[in-house]
C-alpha positions in Angstrom: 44.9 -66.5 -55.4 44.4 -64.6 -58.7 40.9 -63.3 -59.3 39.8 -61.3 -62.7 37.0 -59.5 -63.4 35.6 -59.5 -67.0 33.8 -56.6 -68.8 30.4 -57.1 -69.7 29.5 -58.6 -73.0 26.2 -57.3 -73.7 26.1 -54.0 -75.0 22.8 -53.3 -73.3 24.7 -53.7 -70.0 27.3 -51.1 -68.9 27.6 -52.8 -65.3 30.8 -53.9 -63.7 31.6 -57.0 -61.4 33.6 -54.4 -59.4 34.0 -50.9 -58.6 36.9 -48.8 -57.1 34.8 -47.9 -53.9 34.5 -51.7 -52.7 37.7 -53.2 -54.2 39.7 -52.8 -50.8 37.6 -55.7 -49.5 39.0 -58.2 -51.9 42.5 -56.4 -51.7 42.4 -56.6 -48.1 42.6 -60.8 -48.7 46.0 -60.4 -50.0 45.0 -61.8 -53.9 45.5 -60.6 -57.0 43.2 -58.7 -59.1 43.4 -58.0 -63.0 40.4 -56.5 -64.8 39.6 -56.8 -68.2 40.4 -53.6 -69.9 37.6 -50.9 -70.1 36.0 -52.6 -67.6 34.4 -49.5 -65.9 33.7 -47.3 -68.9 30.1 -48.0 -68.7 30.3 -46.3 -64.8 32.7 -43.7 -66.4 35.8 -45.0 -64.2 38.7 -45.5 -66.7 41.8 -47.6 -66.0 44.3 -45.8 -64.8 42.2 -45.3 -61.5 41.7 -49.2 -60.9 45.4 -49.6 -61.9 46.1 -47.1 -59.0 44.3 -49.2 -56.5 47.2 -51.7 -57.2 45.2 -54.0 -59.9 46.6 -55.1 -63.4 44.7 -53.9 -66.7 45.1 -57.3 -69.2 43.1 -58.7 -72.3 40.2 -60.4 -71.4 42.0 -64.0 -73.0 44.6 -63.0 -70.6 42.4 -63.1 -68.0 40.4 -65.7 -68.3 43.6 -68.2 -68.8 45.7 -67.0 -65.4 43.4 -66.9 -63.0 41.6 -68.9 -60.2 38.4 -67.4 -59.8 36.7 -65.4 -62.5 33.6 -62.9 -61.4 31.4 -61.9 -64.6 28.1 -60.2 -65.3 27.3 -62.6 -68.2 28.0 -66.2 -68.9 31.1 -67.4 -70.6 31.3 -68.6 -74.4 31.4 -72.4 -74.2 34.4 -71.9 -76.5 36.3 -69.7 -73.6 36.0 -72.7 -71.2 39.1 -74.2 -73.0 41.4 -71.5 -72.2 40.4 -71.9 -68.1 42.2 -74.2 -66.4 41.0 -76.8 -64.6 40.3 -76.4 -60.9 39.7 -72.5 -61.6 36.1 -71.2 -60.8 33.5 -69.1 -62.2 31.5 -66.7 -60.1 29.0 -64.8 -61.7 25.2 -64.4 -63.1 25.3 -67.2 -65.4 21.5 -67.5 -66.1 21.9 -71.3 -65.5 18.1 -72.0 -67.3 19.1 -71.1 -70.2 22.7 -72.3 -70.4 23.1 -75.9 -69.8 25.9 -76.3 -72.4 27.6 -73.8 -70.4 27.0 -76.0 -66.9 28.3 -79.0 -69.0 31.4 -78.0 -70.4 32.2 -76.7 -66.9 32.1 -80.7 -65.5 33.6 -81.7 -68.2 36.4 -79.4 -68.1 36.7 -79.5 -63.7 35.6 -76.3 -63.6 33.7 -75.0 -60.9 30.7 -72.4 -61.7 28.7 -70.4 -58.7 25.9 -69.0 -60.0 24.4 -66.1 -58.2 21.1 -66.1 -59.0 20.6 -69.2 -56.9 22.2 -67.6 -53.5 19.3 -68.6 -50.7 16.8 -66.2 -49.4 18.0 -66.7 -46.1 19.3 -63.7 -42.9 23.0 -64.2 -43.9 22.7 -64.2 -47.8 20.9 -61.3 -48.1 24.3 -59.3 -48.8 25.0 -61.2 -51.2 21.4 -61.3 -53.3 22.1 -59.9 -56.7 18.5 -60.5 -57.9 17.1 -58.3 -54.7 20.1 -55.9 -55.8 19.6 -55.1 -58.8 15.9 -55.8 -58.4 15.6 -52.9 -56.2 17.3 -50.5 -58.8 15.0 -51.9 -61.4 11.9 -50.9 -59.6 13.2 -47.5 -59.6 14.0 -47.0 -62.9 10.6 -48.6 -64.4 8.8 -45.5 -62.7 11.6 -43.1 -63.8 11.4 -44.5 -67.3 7.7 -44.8 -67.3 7.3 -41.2 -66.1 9.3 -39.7 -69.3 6.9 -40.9 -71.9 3.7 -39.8 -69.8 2.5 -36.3 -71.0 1.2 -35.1 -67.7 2.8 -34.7 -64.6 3.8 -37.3 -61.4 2.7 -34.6 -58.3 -0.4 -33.2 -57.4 0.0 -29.2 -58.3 -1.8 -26.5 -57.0 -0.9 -23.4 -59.2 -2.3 -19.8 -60.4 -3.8 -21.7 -63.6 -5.5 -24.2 -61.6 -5.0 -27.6 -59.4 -3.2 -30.6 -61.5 -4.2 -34.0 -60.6 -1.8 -36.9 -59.2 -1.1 -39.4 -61.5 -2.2 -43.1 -60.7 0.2 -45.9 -61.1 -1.0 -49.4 -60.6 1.9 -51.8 -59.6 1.7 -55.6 -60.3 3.8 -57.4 -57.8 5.0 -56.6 -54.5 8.3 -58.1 -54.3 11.4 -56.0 -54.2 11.2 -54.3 -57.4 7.0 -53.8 -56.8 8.1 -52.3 -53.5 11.0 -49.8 -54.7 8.6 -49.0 -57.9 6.2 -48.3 -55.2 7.9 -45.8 -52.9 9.5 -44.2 -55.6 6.3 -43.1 -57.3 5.1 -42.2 -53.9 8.1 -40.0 -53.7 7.3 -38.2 -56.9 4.0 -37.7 -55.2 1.8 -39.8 -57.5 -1.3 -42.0 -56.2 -0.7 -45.1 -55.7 -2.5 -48.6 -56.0 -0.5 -52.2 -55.5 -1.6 -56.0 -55.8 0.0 -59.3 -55.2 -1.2 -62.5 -55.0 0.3 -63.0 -51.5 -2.2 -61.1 -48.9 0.9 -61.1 -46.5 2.6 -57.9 -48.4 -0.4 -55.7 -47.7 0.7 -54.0 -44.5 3.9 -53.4 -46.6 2.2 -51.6 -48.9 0.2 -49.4 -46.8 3.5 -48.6 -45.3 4.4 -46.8 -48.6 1.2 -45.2 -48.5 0.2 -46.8 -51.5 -3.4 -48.8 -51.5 -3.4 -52.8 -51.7 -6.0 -53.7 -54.0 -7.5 -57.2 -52.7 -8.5 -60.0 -55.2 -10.0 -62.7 -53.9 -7.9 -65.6 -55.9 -8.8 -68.4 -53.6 -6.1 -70.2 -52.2 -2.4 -68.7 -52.9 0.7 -68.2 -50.8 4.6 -67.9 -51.1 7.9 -70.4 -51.4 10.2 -71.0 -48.7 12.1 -68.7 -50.6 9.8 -65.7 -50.3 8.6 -65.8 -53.7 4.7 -65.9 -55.1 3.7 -69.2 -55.9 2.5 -70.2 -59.2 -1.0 -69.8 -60.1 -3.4 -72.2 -61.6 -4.6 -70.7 -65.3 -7.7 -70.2 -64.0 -6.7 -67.9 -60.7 -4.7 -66.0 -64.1 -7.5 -65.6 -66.0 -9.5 -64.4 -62.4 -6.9 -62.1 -61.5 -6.8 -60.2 -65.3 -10.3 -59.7 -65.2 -10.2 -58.2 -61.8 -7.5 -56.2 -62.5 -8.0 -54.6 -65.9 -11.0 -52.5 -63.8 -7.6 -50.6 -61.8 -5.8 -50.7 -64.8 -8.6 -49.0 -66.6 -8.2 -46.0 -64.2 -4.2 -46.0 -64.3 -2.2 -43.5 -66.0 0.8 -45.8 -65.6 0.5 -50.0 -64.7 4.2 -51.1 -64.1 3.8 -55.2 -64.0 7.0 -57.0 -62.1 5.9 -60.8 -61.9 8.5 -62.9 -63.0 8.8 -66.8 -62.2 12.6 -67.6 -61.6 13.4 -70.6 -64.5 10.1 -69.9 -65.9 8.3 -67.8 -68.3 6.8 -64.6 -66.9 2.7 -64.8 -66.5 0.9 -63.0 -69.2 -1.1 -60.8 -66.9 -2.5 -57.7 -69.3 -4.0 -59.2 -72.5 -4.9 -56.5 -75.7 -8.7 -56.4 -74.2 -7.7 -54.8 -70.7 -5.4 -52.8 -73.1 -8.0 -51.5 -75.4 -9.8 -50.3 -72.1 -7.2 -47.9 -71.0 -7.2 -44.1 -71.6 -5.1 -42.9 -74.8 -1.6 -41.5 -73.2 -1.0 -44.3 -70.6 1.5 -46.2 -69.6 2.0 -50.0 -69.8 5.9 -50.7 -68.3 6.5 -54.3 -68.3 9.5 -55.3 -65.9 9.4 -59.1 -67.4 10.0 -58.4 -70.8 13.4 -60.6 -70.7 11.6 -63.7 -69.4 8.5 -63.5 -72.0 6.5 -60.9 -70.9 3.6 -60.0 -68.5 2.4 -57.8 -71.1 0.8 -59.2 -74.5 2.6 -57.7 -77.4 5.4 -56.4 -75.4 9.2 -56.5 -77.0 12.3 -56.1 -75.3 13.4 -52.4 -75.7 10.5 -51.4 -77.9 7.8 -48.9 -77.0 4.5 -50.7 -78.9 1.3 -48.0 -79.1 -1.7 -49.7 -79.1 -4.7 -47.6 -79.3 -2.9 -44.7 -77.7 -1.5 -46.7 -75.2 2.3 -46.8 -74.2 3.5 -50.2 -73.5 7.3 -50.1 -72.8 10.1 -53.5 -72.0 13.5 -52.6 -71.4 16.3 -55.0 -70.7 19.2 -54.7 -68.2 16.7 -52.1 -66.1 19.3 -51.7 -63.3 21.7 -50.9 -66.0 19.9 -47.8 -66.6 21.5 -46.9 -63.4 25.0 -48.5 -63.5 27.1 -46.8 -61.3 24.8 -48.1 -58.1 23.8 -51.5 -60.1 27.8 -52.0 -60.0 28.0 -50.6 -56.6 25.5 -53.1 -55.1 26.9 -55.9 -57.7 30.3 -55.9 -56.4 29.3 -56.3 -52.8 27.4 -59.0 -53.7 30.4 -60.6 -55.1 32.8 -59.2 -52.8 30.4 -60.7 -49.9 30.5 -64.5 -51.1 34.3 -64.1 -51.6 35.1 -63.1 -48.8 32.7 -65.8 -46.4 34.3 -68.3 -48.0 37.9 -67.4 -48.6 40.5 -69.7 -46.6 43.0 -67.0 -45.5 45.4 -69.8 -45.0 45.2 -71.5 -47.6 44.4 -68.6 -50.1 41.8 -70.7 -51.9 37.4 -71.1 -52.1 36.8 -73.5 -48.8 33.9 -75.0 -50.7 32.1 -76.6 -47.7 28.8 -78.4 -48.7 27.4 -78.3 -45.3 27.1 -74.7 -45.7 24.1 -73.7 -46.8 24.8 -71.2 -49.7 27.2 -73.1 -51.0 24.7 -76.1 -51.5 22.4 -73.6 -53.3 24.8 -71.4 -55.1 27.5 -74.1 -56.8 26.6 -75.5 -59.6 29.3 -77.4 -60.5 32.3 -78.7 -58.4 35.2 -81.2 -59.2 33.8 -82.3 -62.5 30.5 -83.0 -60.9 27.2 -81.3 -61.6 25.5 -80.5 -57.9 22.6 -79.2 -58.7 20.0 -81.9 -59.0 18.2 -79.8 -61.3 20.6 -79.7 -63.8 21.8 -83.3 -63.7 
């Protein structure tokens, strides 16, 4: 079997599908490998070290035409589907929501797309969970990022010229990016205040040693996937209210709700804004999917009143060498469950359940019943 791995076409995204330090698992199969060229200059590894690890450096036509299984970062042009051929598969974060041209000409074509982003939240997928991946990486970098444009200090300091006081950060959502955001600003020895709608994640966050703040929403809960559920307008309009009194005392509010296929919540409007101190820091993780922040852009820093409100997209890129690190295994991962040794093909069985969730498109036909 002949696998390639494109380079990333977004210029905001300097993450690779692989990385030298995992590629013996796919080697180990016995396939063939070709990269698109420059592939790992965003994680500062240059050719000639993937090429010595026995894989072939070709143009990224090249490698999209000769191959049975493609792994990429982004999705495909519609007008590179005609150069696959038919039978070959696609492996990759595809952001299926927004590309349904994309899922088309693959059926149309017989070619068979896996999109990542809709692996289960199940025990035996978790290694291969790109959004709780790169998630993770993201929820450090927000407090990283949102650190550098605060003018006082994380830590608590007790010095000759007097004691300096912690910095408060308030984080919105306690999923995996609310909990990484959460210990890492613990680490850097701020103070540290949490809320989610789901009342379950409070001993997690007093595990950090943060503080849950409780909001009494009424009725709310979690998906069989582990993800909040969708609030009614009104428990949205209840929980800003609530809310903006923490935000009001925050020196930095990092808000991570994000509804998969869905625009983010808008959860800080410009009246809790107005309300915070000149100097803070608004980060919104959800900038990409519309925002949980009113009047927040992707990679912009808007001041309102004083007040910082910062959206960055690709977050885990920040980070790429880990983001590609933890992105490879993912792919690596699914590869390698379902490669038939024997047969040196995908075994796409349907009774499996990742393979139900996480193909698309098969044989000309469109599984997924929501995007028939």
């Amino acid at each position: 079997m002949k696998i390639a791995a494109l380079k990333s076409t977004n210029s905001k995204d300097e993450r690779s599908p692989i990385h030298p330090d995992t590629i013996s698992m796919l080697l180990n199969l016995g396939v063939e490998i070709r990269f698109e060229e420059d592939i790992g200059n965003g994680i500062n590894v240059n050719n000639k070290v993937f090429e010595e690890l026995n894989l072939t450096k070709s143009s990224r036509k090249d490698c999209i035409k000769d191959s049975d299984l493609i792994i990429t970062n982004q999705p495909l042009e519609i007008s590179e589907l005609s150069e696959i051929k038919p039978g070959a598969s696609i492996l990759g974060m595809v952001n299926p929501f927004s590309n349904k041209e994309l899922i088309e000409g693959c059926a149309s074509r017989k070619i068979n797309l896996v999109s990542m982003e809709f692996i289960p939240r199940i025990t035996r997928a978790q290694k291969m969970d790109v959004l709780s991946s790169q998630a993770n990486l993201a929820g450090y970098v927000a407090v990283i990022e949102s650190s550098r444009h605060l003018s006082t200090a994380l830590p608590m300091m007790m010095t000759a010229a007097g004691t300096l006081k912690p910095a408060k950060v308030f984080v919105i959502g306690v999923g995996v990016a609310g909990l990484q955001a959460i210990a890492t600003a613990k680490r850097l020895g701020a103070r540290v205040e949490a809320f989610d709608t789901r009342d379950v994640v409070e001993e997690q966050v007093q595990s950090l040693g943060a503080k849950f703040v409780k909001i009494d929403l009424g009725e709310t809960g979690e998906t069989d996937q582990g993800y909040a559920k969708e609030l009614t307008p009104e428990q949205i309009q209840k929980q800003k209210e609530l809310q903006s009194k923490v935000c009001e005392r925050s020196d930095i509010v990092i808000t991570t709700a994000q509804l998969f296929g869905r625009p983010a919540p808008l959860l800080i409007d410009n009246n809790t804004i107005d309300k915070m101190s000149s100097g803070s820091v608004i980060f919104d993780m959800a900038v990409e999917s519309g925002g949980n922040v009113e009047g927040s852009r992707p990679d912009e820093i808007i001041i309102r009143n004083g007040v910082k409100i910062i959206g960055i997209s690709n977050l885990a890129s920040k980070v790429a060498g880990h983001a590609s690190l933890a992105l490879s295994n993912n792919y690596n991962n699914w590869i390698t469950d379902f490669f038939d040794e024997e047969k040196s093909k995908i075994n796409f069985d349907f009774d499996d359940e990742i393979i139900q969730s996480s193909v698309l498109v098969y044989d000309g036909e469109i599984k997924n019943e929501r995007f028939k």
